[in-house]
N, C-alpha and C positions, 0 to 999 in steps of 0.2 A: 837932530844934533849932528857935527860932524865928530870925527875923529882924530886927533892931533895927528897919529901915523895911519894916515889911511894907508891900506892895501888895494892894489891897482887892477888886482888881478889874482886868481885862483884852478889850478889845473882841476878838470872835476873828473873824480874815479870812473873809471869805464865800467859802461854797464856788461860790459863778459871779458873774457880773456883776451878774445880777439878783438875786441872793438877799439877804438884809435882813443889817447886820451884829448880829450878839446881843455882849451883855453876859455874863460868865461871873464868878461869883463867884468867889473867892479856896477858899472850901470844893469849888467846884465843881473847880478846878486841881487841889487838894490831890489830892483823889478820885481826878481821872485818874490823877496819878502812881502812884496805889498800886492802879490796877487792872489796870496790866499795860498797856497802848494804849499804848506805848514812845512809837510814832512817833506820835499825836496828842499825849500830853502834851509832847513836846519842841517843836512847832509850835506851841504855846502857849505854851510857858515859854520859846522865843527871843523872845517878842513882850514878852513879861513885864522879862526881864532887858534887855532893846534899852532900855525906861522904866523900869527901877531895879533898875541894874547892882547897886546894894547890897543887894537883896532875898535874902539870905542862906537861908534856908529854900527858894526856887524856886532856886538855887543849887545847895544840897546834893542837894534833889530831884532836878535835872538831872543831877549827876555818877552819883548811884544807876542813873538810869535808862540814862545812855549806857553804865555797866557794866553792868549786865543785857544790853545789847546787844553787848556786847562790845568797847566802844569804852577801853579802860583809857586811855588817852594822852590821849585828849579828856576824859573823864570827872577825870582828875587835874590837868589845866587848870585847870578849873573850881572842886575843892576848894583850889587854889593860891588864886584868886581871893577868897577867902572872908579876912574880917580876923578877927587874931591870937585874937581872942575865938570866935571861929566855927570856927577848926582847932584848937581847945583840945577842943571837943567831944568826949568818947567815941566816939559814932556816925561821928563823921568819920574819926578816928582809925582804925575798926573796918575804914572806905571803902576807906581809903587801902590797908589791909593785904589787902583782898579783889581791890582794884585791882589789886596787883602780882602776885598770882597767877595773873592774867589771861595767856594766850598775848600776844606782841605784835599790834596793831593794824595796826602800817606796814606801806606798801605802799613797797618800795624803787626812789628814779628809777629804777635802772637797771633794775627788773625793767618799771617803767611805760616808760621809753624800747624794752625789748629788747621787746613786744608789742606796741608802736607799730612798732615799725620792721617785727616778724614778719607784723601784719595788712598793713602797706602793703604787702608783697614780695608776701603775695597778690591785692590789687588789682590792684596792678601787674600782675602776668598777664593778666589780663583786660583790662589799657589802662584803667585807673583811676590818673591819675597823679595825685599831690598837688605844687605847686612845691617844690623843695631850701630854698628860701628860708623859707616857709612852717613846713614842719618844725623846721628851724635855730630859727627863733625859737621856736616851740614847745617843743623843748630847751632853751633856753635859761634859759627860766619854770622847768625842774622842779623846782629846789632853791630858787627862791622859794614851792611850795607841795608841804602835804604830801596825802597818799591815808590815807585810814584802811577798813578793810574792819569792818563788822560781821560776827555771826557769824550773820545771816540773809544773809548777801551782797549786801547794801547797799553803797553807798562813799561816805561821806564827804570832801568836800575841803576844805582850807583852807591859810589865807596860813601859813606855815613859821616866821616872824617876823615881831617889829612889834606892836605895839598889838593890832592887829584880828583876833589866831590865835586867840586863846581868847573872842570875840566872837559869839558861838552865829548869831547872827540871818545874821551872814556867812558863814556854812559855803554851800558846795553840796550839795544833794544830801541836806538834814535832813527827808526821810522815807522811808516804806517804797515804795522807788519798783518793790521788786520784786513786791510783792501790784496795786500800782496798775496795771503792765502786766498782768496776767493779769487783773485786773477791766472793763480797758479795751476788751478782745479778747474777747464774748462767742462762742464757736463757735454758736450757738442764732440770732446775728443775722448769720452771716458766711456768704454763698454759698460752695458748697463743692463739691469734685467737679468732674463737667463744665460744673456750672454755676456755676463758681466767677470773680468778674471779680479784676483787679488792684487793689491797696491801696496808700495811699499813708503814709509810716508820714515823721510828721518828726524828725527829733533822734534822736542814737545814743548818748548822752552819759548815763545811761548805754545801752547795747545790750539792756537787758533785754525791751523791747519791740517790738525788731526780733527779737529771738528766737523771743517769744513770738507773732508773728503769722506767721512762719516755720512755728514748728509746728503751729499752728491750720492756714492755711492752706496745710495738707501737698498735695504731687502725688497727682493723682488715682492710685487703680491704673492708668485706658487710659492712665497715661502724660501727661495735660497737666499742666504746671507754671505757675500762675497766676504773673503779674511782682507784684515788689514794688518799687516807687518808694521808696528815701530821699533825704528831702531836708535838707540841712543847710545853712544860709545859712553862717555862721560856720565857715571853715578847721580851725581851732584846736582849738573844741569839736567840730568831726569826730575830733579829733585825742586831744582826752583820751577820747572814748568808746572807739578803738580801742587806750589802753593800760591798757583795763580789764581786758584776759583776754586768750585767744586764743578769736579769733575766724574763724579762717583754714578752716574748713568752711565757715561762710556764707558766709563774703567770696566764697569759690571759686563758691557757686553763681552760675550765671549769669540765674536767674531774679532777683535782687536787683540793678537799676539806682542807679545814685547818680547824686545833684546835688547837687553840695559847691560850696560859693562863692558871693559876693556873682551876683545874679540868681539863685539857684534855680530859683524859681520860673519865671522865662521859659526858663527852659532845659525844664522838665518839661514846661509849653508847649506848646513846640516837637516834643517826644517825643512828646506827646497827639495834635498834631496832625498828624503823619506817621502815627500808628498809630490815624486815625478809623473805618478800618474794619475794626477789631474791638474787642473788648469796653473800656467805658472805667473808670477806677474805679467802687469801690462803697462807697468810703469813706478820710477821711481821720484818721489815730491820734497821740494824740501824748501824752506824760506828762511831759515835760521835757525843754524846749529853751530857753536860754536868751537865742538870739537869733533872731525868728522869723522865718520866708521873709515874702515880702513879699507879702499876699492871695494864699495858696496855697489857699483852701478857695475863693473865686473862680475859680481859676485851672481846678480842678477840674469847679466849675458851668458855668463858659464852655466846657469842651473837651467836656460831655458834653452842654449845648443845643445846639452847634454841630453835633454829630453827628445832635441831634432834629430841626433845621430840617434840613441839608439831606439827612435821610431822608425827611421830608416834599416839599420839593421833587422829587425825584426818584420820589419815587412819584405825585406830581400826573404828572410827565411820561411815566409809564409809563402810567396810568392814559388819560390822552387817549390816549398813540397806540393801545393796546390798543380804545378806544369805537370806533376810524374801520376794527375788522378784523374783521370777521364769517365767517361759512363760507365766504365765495366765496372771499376773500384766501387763505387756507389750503387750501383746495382747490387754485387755482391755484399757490401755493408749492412744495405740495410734486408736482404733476404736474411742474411744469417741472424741480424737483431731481433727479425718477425719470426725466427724458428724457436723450437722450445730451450733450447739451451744456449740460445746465441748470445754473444756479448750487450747489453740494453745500447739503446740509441742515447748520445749525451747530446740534451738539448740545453744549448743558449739562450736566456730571455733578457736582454738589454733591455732597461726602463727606468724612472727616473722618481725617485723620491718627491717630487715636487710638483708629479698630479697624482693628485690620493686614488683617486679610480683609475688611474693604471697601473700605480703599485700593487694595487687589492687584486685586477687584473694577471696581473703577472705572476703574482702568488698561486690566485686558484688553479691556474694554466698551470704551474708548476706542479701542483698537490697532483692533479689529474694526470699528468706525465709520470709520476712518480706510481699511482693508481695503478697505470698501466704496465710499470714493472723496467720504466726506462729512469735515465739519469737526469734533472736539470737543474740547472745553476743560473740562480740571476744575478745578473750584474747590475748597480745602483751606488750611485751617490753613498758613499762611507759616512757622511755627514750632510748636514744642509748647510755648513760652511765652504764644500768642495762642489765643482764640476768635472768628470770623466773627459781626458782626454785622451787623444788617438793610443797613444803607450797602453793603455787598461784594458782598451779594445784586443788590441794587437795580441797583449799578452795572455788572454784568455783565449784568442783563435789560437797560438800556437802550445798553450801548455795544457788546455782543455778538450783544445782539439775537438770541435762541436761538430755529427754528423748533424745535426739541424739548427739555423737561427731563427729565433720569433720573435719578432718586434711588432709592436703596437702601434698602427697608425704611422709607419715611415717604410716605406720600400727600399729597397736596397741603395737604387739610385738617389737619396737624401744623405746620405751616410758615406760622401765623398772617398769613394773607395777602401772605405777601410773594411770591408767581409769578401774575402776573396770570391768570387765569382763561382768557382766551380762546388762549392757549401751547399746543398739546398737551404731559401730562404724563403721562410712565410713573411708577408706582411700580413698582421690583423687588421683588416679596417675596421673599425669602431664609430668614428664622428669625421664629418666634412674639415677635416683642418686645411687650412694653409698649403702647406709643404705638399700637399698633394697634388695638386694642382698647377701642373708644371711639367711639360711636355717635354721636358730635357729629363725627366725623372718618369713618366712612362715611357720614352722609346728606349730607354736605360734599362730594363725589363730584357734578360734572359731565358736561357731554356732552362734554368734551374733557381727562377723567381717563382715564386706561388703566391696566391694572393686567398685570404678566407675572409668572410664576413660580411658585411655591408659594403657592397658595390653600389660606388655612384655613378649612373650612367656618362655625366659629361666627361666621366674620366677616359673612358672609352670612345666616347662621340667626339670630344675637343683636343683631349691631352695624347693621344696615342696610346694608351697601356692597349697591350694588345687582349685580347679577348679571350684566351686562354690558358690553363692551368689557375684557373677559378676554382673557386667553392663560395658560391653566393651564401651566408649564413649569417643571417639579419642580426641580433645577439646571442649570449650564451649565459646561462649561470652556474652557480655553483649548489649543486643538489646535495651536495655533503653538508653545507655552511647552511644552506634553506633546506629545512623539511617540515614533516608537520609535529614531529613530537611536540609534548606537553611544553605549557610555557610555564616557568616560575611563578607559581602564585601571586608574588610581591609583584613581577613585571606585569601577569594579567591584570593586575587591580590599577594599577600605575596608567597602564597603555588603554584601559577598556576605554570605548568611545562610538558614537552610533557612523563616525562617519572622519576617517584620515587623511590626509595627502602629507606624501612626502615627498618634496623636492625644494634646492635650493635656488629656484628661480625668484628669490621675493622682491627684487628692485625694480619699481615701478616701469612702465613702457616711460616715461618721458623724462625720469633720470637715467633710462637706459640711452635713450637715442641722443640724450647731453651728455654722456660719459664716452660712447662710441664715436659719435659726433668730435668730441675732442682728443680722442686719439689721434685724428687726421687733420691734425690742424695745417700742417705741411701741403694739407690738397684740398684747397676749398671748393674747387669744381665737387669732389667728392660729396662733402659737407652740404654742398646745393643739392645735389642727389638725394641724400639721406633726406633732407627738410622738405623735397618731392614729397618724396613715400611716406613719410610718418603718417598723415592723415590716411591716404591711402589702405596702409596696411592694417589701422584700427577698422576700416569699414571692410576688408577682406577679411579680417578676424572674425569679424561679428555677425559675419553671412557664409560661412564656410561648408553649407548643402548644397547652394544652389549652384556653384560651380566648382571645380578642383580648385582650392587654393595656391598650389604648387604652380598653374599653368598660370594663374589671374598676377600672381606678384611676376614671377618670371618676366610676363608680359609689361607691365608696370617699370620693372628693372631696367628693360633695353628701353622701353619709352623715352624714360628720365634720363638715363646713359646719353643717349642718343641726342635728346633735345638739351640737357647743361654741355657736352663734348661738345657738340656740333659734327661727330663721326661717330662710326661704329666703334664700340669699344672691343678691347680687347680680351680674351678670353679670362686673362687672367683677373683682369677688373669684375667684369661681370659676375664672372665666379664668388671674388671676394664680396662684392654687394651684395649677392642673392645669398652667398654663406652664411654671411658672417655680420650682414646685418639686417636684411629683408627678411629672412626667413626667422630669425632670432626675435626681431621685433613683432613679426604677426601673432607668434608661437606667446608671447609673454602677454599680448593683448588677451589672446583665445585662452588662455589659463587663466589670467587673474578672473575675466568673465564668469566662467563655470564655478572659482571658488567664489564669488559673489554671488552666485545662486547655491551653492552649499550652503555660505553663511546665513542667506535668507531662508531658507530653509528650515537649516538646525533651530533660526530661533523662531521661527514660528508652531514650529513642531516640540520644542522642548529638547531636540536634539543634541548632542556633546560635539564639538569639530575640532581636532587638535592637526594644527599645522607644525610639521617637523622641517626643520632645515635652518639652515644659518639664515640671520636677515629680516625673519617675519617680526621680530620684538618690536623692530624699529617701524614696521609698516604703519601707513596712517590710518586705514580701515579698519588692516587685518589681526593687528597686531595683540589684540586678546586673547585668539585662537592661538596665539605662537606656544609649543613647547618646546621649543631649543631644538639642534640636531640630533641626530642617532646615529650610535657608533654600526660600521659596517657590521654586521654578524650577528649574533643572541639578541643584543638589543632591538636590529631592525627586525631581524623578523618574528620577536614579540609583541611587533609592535603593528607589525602586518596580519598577525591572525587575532589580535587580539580587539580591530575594530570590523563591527561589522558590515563596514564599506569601504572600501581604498580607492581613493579616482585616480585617475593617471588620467592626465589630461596635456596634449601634446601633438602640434600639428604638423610634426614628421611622419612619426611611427606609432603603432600602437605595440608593434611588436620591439619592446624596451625593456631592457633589464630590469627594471624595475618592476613590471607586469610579471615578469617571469620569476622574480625573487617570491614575489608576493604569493604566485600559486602555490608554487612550492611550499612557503611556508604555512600554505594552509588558507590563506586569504585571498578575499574573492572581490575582485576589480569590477568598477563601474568605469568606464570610459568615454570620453565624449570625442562624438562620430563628427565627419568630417568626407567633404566628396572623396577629396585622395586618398581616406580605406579604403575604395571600392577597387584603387586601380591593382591592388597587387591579385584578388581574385579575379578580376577582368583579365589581366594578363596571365593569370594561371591557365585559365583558359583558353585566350589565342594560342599562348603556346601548347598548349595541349590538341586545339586543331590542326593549328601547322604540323604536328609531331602524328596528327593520325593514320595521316595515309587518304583520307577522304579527300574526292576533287571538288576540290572549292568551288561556288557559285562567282562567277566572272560577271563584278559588275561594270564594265568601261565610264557610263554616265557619269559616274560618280567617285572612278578611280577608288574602285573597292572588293574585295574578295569577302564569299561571307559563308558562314557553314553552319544545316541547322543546329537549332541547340540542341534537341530532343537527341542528337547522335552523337553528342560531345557531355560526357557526365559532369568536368569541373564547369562547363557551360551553363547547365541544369542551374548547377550552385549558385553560378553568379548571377541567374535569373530569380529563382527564388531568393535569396536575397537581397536584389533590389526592388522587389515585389514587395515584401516587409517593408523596408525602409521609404515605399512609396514614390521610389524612381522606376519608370516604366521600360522596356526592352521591351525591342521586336523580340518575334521568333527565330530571327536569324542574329546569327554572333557578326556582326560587319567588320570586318580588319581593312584599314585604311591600305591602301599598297605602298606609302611610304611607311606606315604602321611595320605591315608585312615585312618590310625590307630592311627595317632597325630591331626586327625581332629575331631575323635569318641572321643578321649579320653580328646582335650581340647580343641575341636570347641568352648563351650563356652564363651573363652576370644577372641575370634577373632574380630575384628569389621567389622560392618555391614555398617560404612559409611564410604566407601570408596573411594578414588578420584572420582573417574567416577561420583559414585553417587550422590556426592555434585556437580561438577562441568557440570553436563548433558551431556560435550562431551571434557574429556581432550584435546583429541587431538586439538580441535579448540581456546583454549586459551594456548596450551605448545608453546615452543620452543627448539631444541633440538642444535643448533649454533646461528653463529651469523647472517649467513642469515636469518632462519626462525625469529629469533626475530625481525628482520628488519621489516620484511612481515608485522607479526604482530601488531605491533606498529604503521605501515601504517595502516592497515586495521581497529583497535580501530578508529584511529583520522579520516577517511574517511567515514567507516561505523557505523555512530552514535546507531542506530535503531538495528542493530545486537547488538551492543557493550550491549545498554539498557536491551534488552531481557533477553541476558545471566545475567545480573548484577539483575534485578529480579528475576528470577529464582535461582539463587543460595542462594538471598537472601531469599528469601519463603522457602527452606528447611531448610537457618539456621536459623530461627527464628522457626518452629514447630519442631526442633527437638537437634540441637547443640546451646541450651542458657544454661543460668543459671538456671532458672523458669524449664527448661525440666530437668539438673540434679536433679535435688532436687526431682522434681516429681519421676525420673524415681528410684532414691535412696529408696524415703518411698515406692515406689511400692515392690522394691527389699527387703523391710524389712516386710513391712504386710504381703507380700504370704510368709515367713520366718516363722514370726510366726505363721500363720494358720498349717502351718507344723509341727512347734512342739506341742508336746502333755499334757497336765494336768499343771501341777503346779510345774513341776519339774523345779529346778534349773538351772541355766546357768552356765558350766562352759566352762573354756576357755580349747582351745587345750593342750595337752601338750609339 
């Protein structure tokens, strides 16, 4: 149909402040209408019809399209409006009848009041009160205006009656405000994970976009929940946002804070700045609100300059008192804290609520500092809604003033200068992560960096950490938390079983390598790697005698590298494939194996198996044996002495907290053996011939040095024990002379307790299948007295040398003959 006064032309609103208004022809409108852009042509043609309400043709257009959207009620408004000549129409006529076949539009008050009223009860919970008064009037309005939903779930509002209902330009809510929230919210520019800050998200009116940053900005798996700030100046329109739906999941969480009411904005403020030390926003969202906080995006820049000056100040202040402290100050510090009456050492332990085994970590390290008669303080996430930033750091260096920091698996060099340099700092190494691995963070390593724990050689060999102020110590436990007293009755009856494992490895190898696999999706060279080695590493799992596993996937790793790259890879690649998934994947093969000959076992035998750890309920084999996880403490280790077999099965280390929890608490480990046990007493041995003084046998042939064994005692050891285990030795101990030459040059990180050593005689508590397990598991539950022996004995070494009470000591050991080394009064500074 045409229009008696057509309009020629229409200026169309600029899409920002700066952007130029254009001119849109009449053909160019027509267009929109009929290409489908629902909600830009309606954003036009409210503009259109606001300057000539008579324009009959943008009229009828308008009704079509808010049908097509599903708006029947507004859309028949609109054909109402049209004069007697204009609803005469065919087409109109056609409208009208396509109209009424439409589902209804309305949104009913009372359905809009009863989800107002459902959301408030959920704030309510949480101490989110709105005034009674507030509300009342709120109510009041609802039968002066109506709710229309599209059927993209859009919501239209407008006045009920009066003039201004069928007034297009006056609706709220006339575009696609639910495509605009998801456009608004890129996840590609949203930090995310652990590195995820708070978002400040204004206007609920409607909720679509607090939703949708909700689920973008999902809880990490470790568990952190980033906060999300709303804020709503306007009572009212907080009010119709929440009688758009139910909303009563959100509401509940309590990571989503609210600021509703005149001052918002000082009130978020306020929240900013009580919570300056930790992470500030990273941004502020907004799609429609139609009464704005007052400089909220200000608000935002002042609370997170505020946090950069006075992280700045506070590190000028660190920074002087750190210039005026050289070796002598620290020398005498800590002489005077080793004397009887000296002031205690205040040790710092930075760690992070969001790995349970380093909180649990950082604790016992704390008990045992304290044991020792010194001061420590850990620092931790207040909440699993917050992250620690640089300010919390800063202000426990200078108000706590730490003569020692320990941190768990990060060296100092990770922690972008925030521990001044001249502090002594341990790193605990504990597990292969990431961040280590980075040759900008070994040569970062100063004269008053220390390093304890688990040393990995490529750290040494690839990344630069340089090779001294070591203390190799494989793990540690807590002999206070595990001992062998009595177990509760109720827990022995609960826990008794002929045969345990605990650990939460229970996700299969080939959901593993499809979950890992899709993390990189960004690198599909990688991804062809990984689909290399899966096969691979199931058949190096499942042959783990005949050669060192460690050296066969290694090897395997650069193959694959090598041949998807087409070049040598780089250290940091390598590293991260052998870390963090080659090695991870053999390790889940070689475990569920052994627990598949447990399970065959137990039911051939009549035996009980209870698998502990998150994960196994769901397993498709195992998942009968599941008994849920166990809390760190009483629980686990009644649950270690109360069965009388615990496997640890794991193709790193045997020597693993776990082992060491378990002696202590009285229980006695079956393990399943593997060529790479042999290498830590192999190497206890070279290095003990290198260290003796005897001249080595020169074999050139063979580019070899070799020394007999019969004159080398831990030599003895590792003969006779691969004599048991039916791997044969010369007489003579043969050291490679590149061997030789990685042993001179970083025998230091090697550790000195190794299986054999802890365990007094691998061979008699391993198992290499599933008959030997069998044996064994008979000969535990038969042979009490033997069982007993071994389970003291290993527990007497872990108590004098792999506790907590022994790291600590052996760390200030590590650090006093440090400083007795350095000279005068000079300065500490850090590596370059």
């Amino acid at each position: 149909m045409t229009s008696p006064n057509p309009t020629n032309a229409v200026a169309a609103a600029p899409a920002s402040a700066n952007s130029a208004r254009r001119t849109i022809g009449r053909a160019e409108i027509v267009e929109l209408a009929r290409s489908g852009k629902h909600w830009a042509f309606l954003a036009i043609a409210s503009q259109v019809l606001e300057q000539s309400p008579g324009d009959g043709e943008i009229r009828f257009l308008t009704a079509a399209t808010l049908g097509a959207l599903g708006l029947g009620t507004l859309a028949t408004g609109q054909l109402n409006l049209l004069d007697e000549a204009g609803r005469g129409d065919p087409s109109v006529g056609e409208l009208f009848a396509a109209l009424r076949r439409l589902p209804d539009d309305r949104v009913a008050s009372a359905t809009l009041e009863r989800n107002c009223r459902m959301n408030l009860a959920a704030l309510e919970a949480r101490g989110v009160r709105i005034e009674a008064a507030e509300v009342g009037a709120w109510e009041s309005r609802l039968l002066s205006r109506s709710v229309h939903r599209a059927l993209d779930g859009n919501m239209i509002r407008r006045e009920a009656e009066g003039e201004g209902r069928d007034r297009v330009r006056a609706w709220t809510g006339l575009s696609d405000l639910k495509a605009a929230a998801v456009s608004a919210v890129d996840p590609a520019k949203l930090s995310r994970g652990l590195e995820a800050r708070p978002v400040v998200v204004e206007g609920i009116d409607p909720p679509w976009l607090l939703e949708r940053v909700a689920a973008v900005l999902e809880p990490a798996p470790e568990g952190y929940r980033p906060v999300i700030f709303v804020v709503q100046e306007d009572v009212r329109e907080f009010l119709d946002g929440l009688s758009l739906g139910d909303l009563r999941a959100l509401l509940s969480d309590d990571r989503i804070e609210f600021f509703i009411g005149p001052g918002a904005s000082e009130k978020l403020a306020r929240r900013l700045e009580a919570a300056r030390e930790t992470s500030g926003p990273q941004g502020l969202f907004t799609v429609s609100c139609r009464t704005r906080a007052a400089s909220l995006d200000q608000v935002i820049r002042d609370a997170i300059g505020a946090q950069e000056r006075e992280s700045r100040e506070l590190g000028e202040k660190i920074r002087v008192r750190s210039s005026s402290r050289g070796a002598e100050y620290w020398r005498s510090r800590y002489k005077d804290a080793m004397s009887v009456d000296g002031a205690p050492l205040r040790v710092l332990i930075p760690t992070s609520r969001f790995t349970t085994f380093l909180s649990h970590a950082a604790g016992d390290l704390s008990r045992a500092i304290t044991r020792a008669g010194h001061r420590a303080r850990i620092l931790m996430e207040p909440s699993d809604r917050e992250r620690l930033n640089a300010l919390a750091y800063q202000r426990q260096i200078l108000e706590f003033d730490p003569d020692l920091i320990v941190m768990i698996n990060r060296p100092r060099g990770c922690m972008k200068n925030l521990f001044p340099s001249d502090v002594p700092y341990v790193a605990w190494l504990q597990d292969a992560m990431p961040q280590l691995f980075d040759e900008a963070v070994g040569r970062a390593q100063g004269s008053m960096d220390f390093m304890v724990g688990h040393m990995l050689p490529e750290l040494f060999r690839v990344f630069g950490y340089p090779c001294e102020r070591l203390t190799p110590m494989p793990v540690v436990a807590d002999a206070e938390k595990f001992h062998e007293g009595e177990v509760d009755p109720r827990d022995a009856a609960r826990f008794a079983c002929e045969v345990a494992v605990v650990t939460h490895h229970s996700e299969a190898p080939e959901a593993m390598h499809q979950r890992l696999r899709g993390q990189l999706a960004s690198a599909p060279a990688i991804q062809t790697v990984f689909d290399h080695l899966f096969p691979q590493l199931e058949r190096v799992a499942m042959d783990p005698m005949s050669l060192p596993p460690n050296k066969r996937i290694g090897a395997m790793v650069d193959l694959a590298l090598r041949q998807t790259l087409d070049r040598e890879p780089e250290a940091k690649t390598r590293a991260m494939v052998m870390r963090n998934y080659a090695l991870p994947i053999a390790d889940r093969f070689f475990r569920h194996q052994a627990i598949r000959w447990a399970a065959d076992a137990c039911e051939r035998r009549g035996w009980r198996l209870h698998l502990y750890g998150n994960g196994w309920e769901t397993h498709g084999t195992f998942s009968r044996y599941a008994k849920g996880p166990l809390a760190h403490g009483e629980e686990l280790r009644a649950a270690y002495k109360s069965a009388a077999v615990n496997l640890h099965v794991c193709l790193t280390s045997l020597v693993h907290q776990r082992v060491l929890e378990c002696f202590l608490s009285g229980g006695f480990v079956a393990a399943r053996l593997h060529r790479d046990m042999i290498a830590g007493v192999k190497t206890r041995a070279q290095l003990a011939a290198m260290a003796s003084g005897a001249t080595p046998i020169i074999d050139d042939a063979h580019d070899r040095i070799g020394f007999p064994i019969a004159d080398i005692p831990d030599a003895m050891e590792a003969a006779e024990l691969l004599q048991r285990l039916g791997i044969p030795m010369e007489h003579t101990l043969w050291i490679s002379n590149a061997r030789a030459a990685d042993l001179k040059k970083y025998g230091a990180a090697y550790d000195r307790f190794d299986e054999n050593w802890l365990l007094g005689d691998m061979a008699a508590v391993g198992f290499n299948d599933g008959a030997s397990l069998e044996a064994l598991i008979e000969r535990a539950l038969e042979q009490p007295t033997w069982k007993r022996d071994i389970v003291r004995g290993v527990g007497s070494r872990v108590r004098g040398h792999l506790t907590h009470d022994a790291l600590f000591k052996a760390a200030i050991g590590a650090i006093t003959t440090q400083l007795e080394s350095m000279g005068g009064t000079t300065a500490i500074h850090r590596a370059a």
